[in-house]
KOLLO-23144 format. One line per field, with one value per residue (C-alpha): x, y, z; residue in three letters. Coordinates in nm, 3 decimals, padded with zeros to 5 digits, always signed. Example, Ala and Ser with C-alpha at 12.3 -4.5 7.8 and 13.67 -1.06 7.14 Angstrom:
2
xx	(+01.230, +01.367)
yy	(-00.450, -00.106)
zz	(+00.780, +00.714)
rest	(ALA, SER)
***
This chain:
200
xx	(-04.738, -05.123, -05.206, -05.569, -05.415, -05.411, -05.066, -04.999, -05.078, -04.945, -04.588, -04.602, -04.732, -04.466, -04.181, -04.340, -04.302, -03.942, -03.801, -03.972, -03.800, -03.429, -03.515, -03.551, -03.284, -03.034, -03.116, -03.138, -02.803, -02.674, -02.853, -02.590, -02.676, -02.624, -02.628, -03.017, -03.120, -03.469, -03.717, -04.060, -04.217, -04.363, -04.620, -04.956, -04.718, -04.748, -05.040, -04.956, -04.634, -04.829, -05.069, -04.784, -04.654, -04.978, -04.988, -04.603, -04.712, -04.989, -04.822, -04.573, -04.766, -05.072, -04.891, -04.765, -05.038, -05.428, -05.475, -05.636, -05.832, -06.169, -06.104, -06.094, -06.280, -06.391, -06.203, -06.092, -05.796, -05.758, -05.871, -05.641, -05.317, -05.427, -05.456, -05.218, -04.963, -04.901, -04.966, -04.702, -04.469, -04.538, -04.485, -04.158, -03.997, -04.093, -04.013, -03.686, -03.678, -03.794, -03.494, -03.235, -03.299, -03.350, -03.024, -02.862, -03.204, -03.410, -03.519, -03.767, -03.840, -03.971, -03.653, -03.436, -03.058, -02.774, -02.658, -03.045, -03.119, -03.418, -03.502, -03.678, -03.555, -03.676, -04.030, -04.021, -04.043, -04.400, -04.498, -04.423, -04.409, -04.396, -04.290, -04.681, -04.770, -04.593, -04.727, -05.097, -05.024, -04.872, -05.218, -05.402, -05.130, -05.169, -05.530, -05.579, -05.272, -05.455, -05.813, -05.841, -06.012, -05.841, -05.479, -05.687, -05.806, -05.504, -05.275, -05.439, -05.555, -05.169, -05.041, -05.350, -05.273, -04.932, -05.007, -05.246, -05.033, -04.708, -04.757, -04.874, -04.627, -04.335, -04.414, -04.416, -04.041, -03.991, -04.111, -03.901, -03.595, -03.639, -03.882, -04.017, -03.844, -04.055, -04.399, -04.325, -04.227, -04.604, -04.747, -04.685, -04.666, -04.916, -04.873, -04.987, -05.041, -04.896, -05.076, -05.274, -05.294, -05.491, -05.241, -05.345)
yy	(-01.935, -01.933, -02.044, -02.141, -02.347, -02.743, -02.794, -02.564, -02.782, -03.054, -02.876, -02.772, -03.167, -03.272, -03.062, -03.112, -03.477, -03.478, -03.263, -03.524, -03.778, -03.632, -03.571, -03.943, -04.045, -03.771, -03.880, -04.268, -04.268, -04.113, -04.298, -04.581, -04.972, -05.151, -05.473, -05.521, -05.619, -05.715, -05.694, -05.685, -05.879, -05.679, -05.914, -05.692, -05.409, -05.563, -05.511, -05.147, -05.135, -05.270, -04.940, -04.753, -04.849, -04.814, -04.492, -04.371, -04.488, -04.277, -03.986, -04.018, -04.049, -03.807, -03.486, -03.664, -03.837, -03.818, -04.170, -04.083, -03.761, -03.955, -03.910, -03.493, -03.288, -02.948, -02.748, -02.377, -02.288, -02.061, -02.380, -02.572, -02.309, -02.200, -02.546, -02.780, -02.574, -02.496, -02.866, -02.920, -02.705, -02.790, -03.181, -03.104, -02.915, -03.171, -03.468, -03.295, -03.215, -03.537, -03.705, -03.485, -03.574, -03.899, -03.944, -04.310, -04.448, -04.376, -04.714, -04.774, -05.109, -05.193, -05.307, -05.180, -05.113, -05.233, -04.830, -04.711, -04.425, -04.297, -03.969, -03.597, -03.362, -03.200, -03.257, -03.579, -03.298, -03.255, -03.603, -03.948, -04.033, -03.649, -03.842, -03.965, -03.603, -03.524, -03.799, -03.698, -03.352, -03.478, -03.661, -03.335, -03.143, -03.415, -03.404, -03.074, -03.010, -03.306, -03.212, -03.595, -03.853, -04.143, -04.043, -03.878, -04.216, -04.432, -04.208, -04.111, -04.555, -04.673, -04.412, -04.477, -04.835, -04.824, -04.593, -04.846, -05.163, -05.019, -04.780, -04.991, -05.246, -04.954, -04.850, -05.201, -05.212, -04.895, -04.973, -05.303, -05.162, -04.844, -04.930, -04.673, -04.397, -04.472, -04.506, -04.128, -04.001, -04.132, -03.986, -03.627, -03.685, -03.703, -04.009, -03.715, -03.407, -03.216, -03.276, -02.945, -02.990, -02.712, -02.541, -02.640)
zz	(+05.668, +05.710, +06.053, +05.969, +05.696, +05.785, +05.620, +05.905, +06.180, +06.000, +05.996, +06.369, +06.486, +06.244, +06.454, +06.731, +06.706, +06.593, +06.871, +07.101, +06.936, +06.916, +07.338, +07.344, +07.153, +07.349, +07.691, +07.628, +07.468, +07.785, +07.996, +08.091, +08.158, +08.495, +08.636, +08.747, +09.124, +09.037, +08.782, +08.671, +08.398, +08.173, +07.966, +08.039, +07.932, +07.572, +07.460, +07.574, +07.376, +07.079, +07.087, +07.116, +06.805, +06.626, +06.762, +06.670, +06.324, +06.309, +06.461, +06.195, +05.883, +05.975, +05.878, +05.578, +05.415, +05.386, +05.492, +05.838, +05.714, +05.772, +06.145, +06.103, +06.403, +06.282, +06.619, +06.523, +06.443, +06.756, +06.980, +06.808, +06.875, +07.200, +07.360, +07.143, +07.099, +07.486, +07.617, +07.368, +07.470, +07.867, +07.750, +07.586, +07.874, +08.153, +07.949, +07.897, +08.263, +08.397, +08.163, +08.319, +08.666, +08.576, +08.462, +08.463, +08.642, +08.309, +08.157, +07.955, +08.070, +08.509, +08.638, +08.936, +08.892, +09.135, +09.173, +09.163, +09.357, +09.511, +09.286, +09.462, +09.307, +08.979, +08.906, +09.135, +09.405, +09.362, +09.119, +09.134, +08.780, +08.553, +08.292, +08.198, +08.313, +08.035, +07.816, +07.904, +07.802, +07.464, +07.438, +07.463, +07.242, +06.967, +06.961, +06.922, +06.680, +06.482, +06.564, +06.424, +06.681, +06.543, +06.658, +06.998, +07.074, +06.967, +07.120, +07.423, +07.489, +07.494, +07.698, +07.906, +07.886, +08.023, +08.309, +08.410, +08.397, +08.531, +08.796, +09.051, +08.969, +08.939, +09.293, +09.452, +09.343, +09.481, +09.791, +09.778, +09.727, +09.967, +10.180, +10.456, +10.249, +09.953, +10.159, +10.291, +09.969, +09.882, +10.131, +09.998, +09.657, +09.438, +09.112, +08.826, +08.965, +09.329, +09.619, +09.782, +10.084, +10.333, +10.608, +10.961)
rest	(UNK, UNK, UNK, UNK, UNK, UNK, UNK, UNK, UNK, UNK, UNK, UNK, UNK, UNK, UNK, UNK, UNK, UNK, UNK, UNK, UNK, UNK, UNK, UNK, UNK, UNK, UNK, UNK, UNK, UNK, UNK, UNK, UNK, UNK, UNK, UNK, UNK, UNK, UNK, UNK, UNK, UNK, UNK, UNK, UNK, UNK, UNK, UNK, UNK, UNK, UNK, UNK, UNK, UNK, UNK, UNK, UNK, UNK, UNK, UNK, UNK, UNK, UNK, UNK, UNK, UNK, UNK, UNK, UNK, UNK, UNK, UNK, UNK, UNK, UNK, UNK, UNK, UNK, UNK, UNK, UNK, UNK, UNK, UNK, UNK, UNK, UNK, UNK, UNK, UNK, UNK, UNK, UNK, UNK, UNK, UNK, UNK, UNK, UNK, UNK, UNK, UNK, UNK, UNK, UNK, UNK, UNK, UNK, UNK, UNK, UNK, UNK, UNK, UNK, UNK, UNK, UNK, UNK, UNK, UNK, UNK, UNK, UNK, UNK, UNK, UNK, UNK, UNK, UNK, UNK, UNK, UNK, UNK, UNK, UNK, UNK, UNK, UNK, UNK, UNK, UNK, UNK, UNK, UNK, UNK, UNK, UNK, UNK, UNK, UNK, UNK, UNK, UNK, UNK, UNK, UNK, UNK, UNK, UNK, UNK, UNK, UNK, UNK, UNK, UNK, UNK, UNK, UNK, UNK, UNK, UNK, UNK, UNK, UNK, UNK, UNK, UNK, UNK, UNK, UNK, UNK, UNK, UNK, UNK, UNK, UNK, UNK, UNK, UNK, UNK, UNK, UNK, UNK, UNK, UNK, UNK, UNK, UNK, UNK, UNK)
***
């Protein structure tokens, strides 16, 4: 296999994008239902869930079809390895990881179960929500396994998108249902990334 070739990169996005999909599929079908307490609505989610369609679709024809060539970047091919490939791989194992610990309180929808428990363990030891670290890092994996704007820009608005509408309202039902517990967990957590803070 030539690794300057695009049929290359086409083939790797291509696996890439199916192992994320059988991690999905594993980990919701274990993930069991319960009884909700409380919910949010989720109607400025929609729009969001709309580009996240639009971008699925594009993800899944772009390594087979020349539809969206028009929206080709000229990167390198050693850009394009060096940075894709390992944001890829980084996405992939804390999705995965984030799913584990997750468990039975994975949804994909805002809503609080009867049994729900307050998870810090796992990658919720240093982030609030690793799961869009991990999506953020499959925006900069796609992009640069693409090198095409048009799936950089789709991808990279929904998953943008949803951060934006549902965090804020995801925490206000966190703090809700736990209360005080929640507000310290936020106070030493950061939402994307850990939290440095200098020893004193």
């Amino acid at each position: 296999m030539n690794l300057t070739d695009e049929s290359s990169f086409r083939l790797v996005f291509a696996l890439f994008w199916l192992l994320n999909t059988l991690v999905r599929i594993y980990f919701q079908s274990k993930a069991q239902k319960a009884r909700l307490s409380f919910a949010s609505h989720e109607r400025q989610a929609r729009l969001g869930f709309r580009l996240l369609a639009i971008a699925y679709l594009l993800l899944i024809v772009y390594p087979l079809s020349p539809w969206f060539d028009f929206g080709h970047v000229d990167v390198t091919p050693l850009v394009r390895w060096t940075i894709g490939g390992p944001a890829m791989f980084l996405y992939l194992a804390l999705f995965a990881w984030t799913h584990r610990v997750l468990g039975k309180n994975w949804s994909g929808v805002l809503e609080i179960h009867q049994d729900h428990i307050l998870i810090t363990t796992g990658p919720y030891r240093f982030v609030r929500h690793p799961m869009y670290t991990a999506f953020f890092l499959s925006a900069v994996g796609f992009a640069f396994l693409s090198s095409n704007w048009l799936i950089a820009v789709v991808y990279t608005a929904a998953v943008s998108y949803m951060y934006l509408t549902r965090v804020s309202a995801e925490e206000e039902m966190m703090v809700a249902r736990f209360g005080d517990t929640y507000k310290e967990y936020m106070n030493r957590t950061g939402r994307l990334v850990p939290l440095f803070r200098p020893q004193r």
